[in-house]
N, C-alpha and C positions, 0 to 999 in steps of 0.2 A: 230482931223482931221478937217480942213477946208471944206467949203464948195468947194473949186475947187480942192481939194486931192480929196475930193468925189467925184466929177463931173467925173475927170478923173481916179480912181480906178472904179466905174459903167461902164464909158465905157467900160475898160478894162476887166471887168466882162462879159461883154454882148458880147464883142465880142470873145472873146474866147469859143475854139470847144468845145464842153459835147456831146459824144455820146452817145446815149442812149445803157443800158447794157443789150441787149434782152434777156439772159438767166435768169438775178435774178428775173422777174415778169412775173405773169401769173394769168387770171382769175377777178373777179369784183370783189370785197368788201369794205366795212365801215369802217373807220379809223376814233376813236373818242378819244381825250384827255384830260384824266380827271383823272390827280393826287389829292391828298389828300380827306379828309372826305368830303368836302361841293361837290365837283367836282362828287367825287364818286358816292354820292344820287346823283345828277343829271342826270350822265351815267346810274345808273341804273336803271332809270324810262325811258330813252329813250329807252335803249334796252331791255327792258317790254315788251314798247309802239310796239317797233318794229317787236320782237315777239311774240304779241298778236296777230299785225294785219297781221300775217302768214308770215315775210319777213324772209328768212331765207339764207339770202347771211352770208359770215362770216365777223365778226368783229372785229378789232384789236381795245384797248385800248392802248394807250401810256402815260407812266404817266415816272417821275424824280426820281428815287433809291425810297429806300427802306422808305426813310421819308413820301414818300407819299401814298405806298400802301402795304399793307405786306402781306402775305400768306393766310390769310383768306379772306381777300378779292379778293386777286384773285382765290380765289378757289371758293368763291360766283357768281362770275363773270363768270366762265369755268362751271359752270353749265347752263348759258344762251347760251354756244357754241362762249363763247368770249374767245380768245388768249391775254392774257396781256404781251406788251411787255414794259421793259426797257430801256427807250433811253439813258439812260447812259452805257447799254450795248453795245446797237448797237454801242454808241460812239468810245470804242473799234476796232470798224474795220472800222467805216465812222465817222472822226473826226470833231469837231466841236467846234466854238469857246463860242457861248452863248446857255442857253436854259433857255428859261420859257413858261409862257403859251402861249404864241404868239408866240411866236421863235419856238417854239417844230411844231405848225401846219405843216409850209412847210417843217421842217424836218421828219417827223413822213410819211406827202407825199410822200414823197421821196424815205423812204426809208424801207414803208409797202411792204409787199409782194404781193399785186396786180398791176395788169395792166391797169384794170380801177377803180379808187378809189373815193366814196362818201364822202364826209368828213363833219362833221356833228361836234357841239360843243357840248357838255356834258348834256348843261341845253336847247336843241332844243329837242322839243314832236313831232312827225308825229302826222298825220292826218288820216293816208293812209302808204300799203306798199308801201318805194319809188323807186322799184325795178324797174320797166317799165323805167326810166330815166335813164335807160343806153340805152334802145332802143328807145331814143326821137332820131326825124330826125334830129334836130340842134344839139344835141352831135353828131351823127354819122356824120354829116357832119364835124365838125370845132373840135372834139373831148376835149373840154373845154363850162361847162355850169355855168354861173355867176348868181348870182342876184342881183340887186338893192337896196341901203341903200337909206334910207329916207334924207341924206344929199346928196349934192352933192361937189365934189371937186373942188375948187375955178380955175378961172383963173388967179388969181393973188397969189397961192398959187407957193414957190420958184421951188417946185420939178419937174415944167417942164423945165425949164430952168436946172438944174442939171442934168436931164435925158437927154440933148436933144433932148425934145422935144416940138412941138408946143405949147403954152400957150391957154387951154380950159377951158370950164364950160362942166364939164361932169356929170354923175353918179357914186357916188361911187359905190364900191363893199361893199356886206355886205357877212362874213365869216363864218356866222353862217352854210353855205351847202353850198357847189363849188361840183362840178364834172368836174375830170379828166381822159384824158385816155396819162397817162406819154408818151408813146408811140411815140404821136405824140406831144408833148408838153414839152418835158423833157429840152430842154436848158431855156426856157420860166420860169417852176419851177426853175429850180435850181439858175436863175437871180433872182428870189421871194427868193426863201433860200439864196442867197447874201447880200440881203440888210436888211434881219431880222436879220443875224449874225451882221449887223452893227447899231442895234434899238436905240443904245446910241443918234448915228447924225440921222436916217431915220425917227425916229419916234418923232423926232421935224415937221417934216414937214407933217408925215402920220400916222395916226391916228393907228395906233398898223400893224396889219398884212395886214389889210385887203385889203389896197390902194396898196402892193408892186404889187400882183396881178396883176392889172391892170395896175400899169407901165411896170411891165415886160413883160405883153404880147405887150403891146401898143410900148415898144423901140425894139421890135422884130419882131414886124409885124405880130405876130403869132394868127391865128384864135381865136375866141370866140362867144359866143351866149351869149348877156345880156336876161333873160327874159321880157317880153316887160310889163309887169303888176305889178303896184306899191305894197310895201309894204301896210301893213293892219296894225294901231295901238290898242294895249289893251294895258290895263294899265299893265306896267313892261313887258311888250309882243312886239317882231316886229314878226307878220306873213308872210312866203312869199308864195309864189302861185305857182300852177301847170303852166309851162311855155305853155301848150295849153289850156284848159281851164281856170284858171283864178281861180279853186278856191281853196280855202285856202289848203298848203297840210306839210306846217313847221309850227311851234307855237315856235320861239324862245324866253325863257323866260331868256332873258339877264339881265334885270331889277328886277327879282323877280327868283331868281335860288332856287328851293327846298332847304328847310334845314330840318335834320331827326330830330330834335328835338326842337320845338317852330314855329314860327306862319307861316304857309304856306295860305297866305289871296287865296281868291275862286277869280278868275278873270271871270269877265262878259265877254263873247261870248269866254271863253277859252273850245276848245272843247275836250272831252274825258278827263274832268279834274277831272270826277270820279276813272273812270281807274285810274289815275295816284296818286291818295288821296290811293287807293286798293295797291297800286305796292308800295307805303313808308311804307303804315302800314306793308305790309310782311317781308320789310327792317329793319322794327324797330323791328321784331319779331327774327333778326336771325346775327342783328350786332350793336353794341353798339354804331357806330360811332370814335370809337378809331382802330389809324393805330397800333394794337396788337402786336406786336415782344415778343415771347419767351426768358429768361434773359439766359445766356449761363450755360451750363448743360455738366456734366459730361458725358465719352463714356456709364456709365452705368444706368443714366440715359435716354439717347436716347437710350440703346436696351431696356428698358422699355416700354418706349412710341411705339418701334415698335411692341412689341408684345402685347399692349394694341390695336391697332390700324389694328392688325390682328382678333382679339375677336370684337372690334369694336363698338357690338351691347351692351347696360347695359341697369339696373333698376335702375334707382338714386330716392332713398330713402329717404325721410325727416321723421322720426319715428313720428307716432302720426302726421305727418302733410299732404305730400300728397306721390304720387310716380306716374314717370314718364318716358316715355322710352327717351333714348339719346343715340348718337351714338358718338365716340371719331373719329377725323376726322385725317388723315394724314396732314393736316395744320395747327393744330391745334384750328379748331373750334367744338365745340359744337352742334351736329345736333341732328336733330328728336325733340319732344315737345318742344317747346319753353319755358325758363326761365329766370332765372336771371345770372347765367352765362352763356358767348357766347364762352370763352376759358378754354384749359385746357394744363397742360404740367407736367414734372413731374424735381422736384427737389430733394434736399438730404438735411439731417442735421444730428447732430451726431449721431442719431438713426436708421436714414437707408432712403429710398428712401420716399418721399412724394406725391398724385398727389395734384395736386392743381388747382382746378375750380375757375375762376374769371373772370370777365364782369365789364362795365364801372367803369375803373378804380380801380378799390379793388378786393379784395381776398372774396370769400364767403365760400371757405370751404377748406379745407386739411385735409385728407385720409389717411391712409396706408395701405398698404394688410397685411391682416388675412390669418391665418393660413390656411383657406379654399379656399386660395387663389383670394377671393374678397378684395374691398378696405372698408375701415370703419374709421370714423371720427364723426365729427358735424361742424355744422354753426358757421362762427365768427362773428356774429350779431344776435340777436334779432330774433327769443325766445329761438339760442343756439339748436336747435335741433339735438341729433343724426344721423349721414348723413351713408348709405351706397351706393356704388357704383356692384352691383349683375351684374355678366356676363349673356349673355343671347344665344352671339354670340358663336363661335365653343372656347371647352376649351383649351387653353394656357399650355404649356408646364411651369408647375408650380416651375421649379426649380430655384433657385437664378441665375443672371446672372452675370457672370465673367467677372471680366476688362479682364482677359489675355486672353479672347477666341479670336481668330482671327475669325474674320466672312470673309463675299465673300467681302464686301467692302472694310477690312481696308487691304483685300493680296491683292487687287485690287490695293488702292492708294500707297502701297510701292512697289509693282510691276513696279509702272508708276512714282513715285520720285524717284529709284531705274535707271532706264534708266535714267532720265532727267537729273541727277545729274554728269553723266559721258560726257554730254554735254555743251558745250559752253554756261555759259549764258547772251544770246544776246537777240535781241530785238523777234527773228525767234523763238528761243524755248522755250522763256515765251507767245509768242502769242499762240504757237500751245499748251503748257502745259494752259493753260486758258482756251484754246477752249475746250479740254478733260475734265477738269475742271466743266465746267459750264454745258456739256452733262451729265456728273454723277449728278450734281445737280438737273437737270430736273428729274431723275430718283427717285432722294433720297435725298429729300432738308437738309439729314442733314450732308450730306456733307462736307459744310461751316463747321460746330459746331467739326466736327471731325476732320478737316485740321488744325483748331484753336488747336485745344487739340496736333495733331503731331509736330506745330509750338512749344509749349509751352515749350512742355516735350524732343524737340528732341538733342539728344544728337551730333550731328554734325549740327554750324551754318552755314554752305554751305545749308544744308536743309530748316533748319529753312530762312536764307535768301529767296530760292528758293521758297518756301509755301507764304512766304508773297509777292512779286515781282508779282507772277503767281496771286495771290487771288486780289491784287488790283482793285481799282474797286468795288467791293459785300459790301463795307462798305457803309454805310448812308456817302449821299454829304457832312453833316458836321464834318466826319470822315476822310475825304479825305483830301490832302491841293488843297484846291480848285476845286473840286469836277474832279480832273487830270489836272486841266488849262480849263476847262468848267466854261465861268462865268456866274454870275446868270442873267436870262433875267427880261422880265415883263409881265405882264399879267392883267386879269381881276380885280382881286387885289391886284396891285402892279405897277399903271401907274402915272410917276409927271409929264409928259409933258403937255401941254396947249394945247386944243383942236383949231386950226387956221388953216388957209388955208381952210376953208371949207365954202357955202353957203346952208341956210335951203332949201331941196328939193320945188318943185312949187306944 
């Protein structure tokens, strides 16, 4: 696309009506995006931070399918009272052309479930709860709260002239923490969400996300409050500041982002950077850094692991070496003492069902249940020790479990492919088979694993068609052809354009 295709598609962007949708938001909350492991450690020291310092608004995580965060991690994360959503789901019902880590921000705005929304990036520390700034008088007034980057954006920089508008020397915006209340700002955003779906041409000229911001409110005319008080430098740090006092109240470490395993250097005047050394090491006591996925398992395999996961509580035993209590987690994590595996799942080989404990990357041990109905093995490493697995939690119905037993789930899903089947299939009733779809998964994530097993084995390809059509989408983006026509964006690690148009702040 041309620079004047652009000129004149922006306009035509900007002037076009977007009412805002008063029903889908309600309430104030935190929207932070932080797909994959490095992103991950980052968010989870912020929302440590956040809940140390007693802030207890709720906070949505948005991160890219399944590549980037899998079930235990978001079960790690729902234990700090975070909601992880999928914007490749939402994509599903609010379509969209590009996402990465820049592109995802103003969509993830858009289309959280608050009304007034904080947004914060993954590797930003508080200082301080930052709750009171939804009740700053320049939000309440102008309902849009910016802050100021240490650049500033050129006058001779093309993109006023494309925007039509005046050619300045301004401040940029820096993105590390906006506040908005969509409300009153929603054609404003969704002109920002315009021109990151077009990063390819915009962000030759704008420095990732941060500047659409600001064009957009500026070709709109629409309110804002820059805080009047410069950024603060440390090294691999921009801090920005309380917009009435003045002192430090963000630590964005965009230069030096946590990593769970190797050198996290101590930054001079970086505050509460003990806390935050306290909030990695518990991270490192409880996730190995790997996005974990379970390898696909038979229906009797998964009634295993549910009835493992109802008992719960065990003694995992290393004979002669230690013993330690752990809990089997419905996500497949590993809770209670900390060790060396952080996963567990259960598979099959010609001898009968296996569980199998494993963490960074390898397998430590495989088990089978005894007669007594505990599990019994040893270590496949060094010094080889006998391994049992002793229930602790309430006992389990010890009987073998049968492929042919129909449980409440699978007369559920043939109850509901059973209707759908005698329906049209159009665009209307694979949306709404999805939707029902994806509610049963919230319930019972093995859902997916069991849809896969009726695809496989089903003896009408109407069905089997129907099961894969409806499930699209729940695969990892490089499963997908092209993650449904979603292409890939850019982000923190992942930007070739030349940094221009811009002058060093004064």
């Amino acid at each position: 696309m041309s620079r004047g295709e652009l000129s004149a598609a922006l306009a035509a962007a900007a002037a076009t009506p977007d009412e805002f949708p008063e029903s889908r938001f309600e309430g104030r909350g935190i929207v932070i995006c932080a797909g994959g492991p490095r992103l991950f450690t980052c968010a989870w020291i912020c929302v440590g931070m956040l809940r140390q310092l007693g802030c207890t608004l709720p906070i949505e995580i948005w991160f890219l399918g399944p590549l980037e965060m899998s079930m235990p991690m978001r079960g790690l994360l729902a234990e700090l009272g975070v909601e992880t959503v999928d914007a490749f789901e939402v994509a599903r019902r609010h379509r969209v052309r590009r996402l990465g880590g820049w592109e995802l921000k103003p969509y993830a705005l858009r289309h959280s479930r608050f009304r007034q929304v904080l947004l914060l990036d993954a590797d930003n520390v508080p200082v301080r709860d930052p709750s009171d700034l939804f009740d700053h008088p320049a939000f309440q007034t102008t309902g849009a709260l910016f802050w100021p980057d240490l650049l500033r954006l050129s006058r001779a920089n093309p993109i006023w002239r494309l925007a039509g508008l005046e050619p300045r020397d301004c401040p940029s915006f820096e993105s590390g923490q906006l506040l908005l209340d969509k409300s009153r700002c929603w054609r404003a955003l969704g002109l920002a969400h315009w021109m990151n779906q077009r990063s390819d041409e915009v962000y030759r000229l704008l420095h990732g996300d941060k500047d659409t911001f600001l064009i957009a409110w500026l070709m709109l005319a629409q309110p804002y409050h820059l805080v009047a008080h410069p950024p603060k430098q440390l090294e691999g740090t921009l801090c920005q500041r309380d917009p009435s006092s003045g002192t430090v109240l963000f630590q964005h470490r965009n230069g030096a982002k946590w990593v769970l395993q190797g050198e996290n250097p101590a930054i001079e005047g970086f505050r509460r950077e003990a806390e935050c050394f306290a909030l990695l090491a518990t991270l490192g006591e409880r996730w190995d850094g790997h996005v974990f996925h379970p390898p696909a398992r038979s229906p009797a395999a998964i009634a295993i692991e549910r009835e493992l996961t109802e008992v719960r509580r065990f003694s995992y035993v290393r004979v002669t070496s230690d013993e330690r209590s752990v809990e089997l987690l419905p996500d497949h994590r590993i809770g209670g003492t900390p060790g060396e595996s952080f996963y567990w799942h259960v598979d099959e080989d010609a001898d009968g069902p296996v569980l199998v404990l494993s963490g960074n990357g390898a397998t430590h041990t495989r088990l089978r249940r005894a007669i007594d109905g505990n599990w019994r093995g040893q270590l496949l490493h060094p010094p080889y020790s006998p391994t049992a697995l002793i229930r602790v939690g309430p006992i389990a119905d010890l009987r073998p479990v049968m492929v042919t037993t129909t449980g409440s789930l699978d007369e559920l899903l043939e109850r509901a492919l059973a209707q759908y089947e005698v329906l049209p299939c159009d665009v209307e009733t694979l949306r709404d088979l999805a939707g029902f779809l994806r509610t049963l998964a919230i319930l019972d994530p093995s859902v997916r694993e069991r849809l896969d097993f009726i695809a496989s084995s089903a003896s009408s390809p109407a069905r089997a068609r129907l099961i894969r059509l409806a499930s699209d989408g729940w695969s990892a983006p490089s499963d997908r052809p092209a993650s449904r026509g979603i292409a890939p964006g850019h982000g923190w690690n992942r930007h070739a354009f030349p940094l221009s148009g811009y002058d060093p702040g004064v």
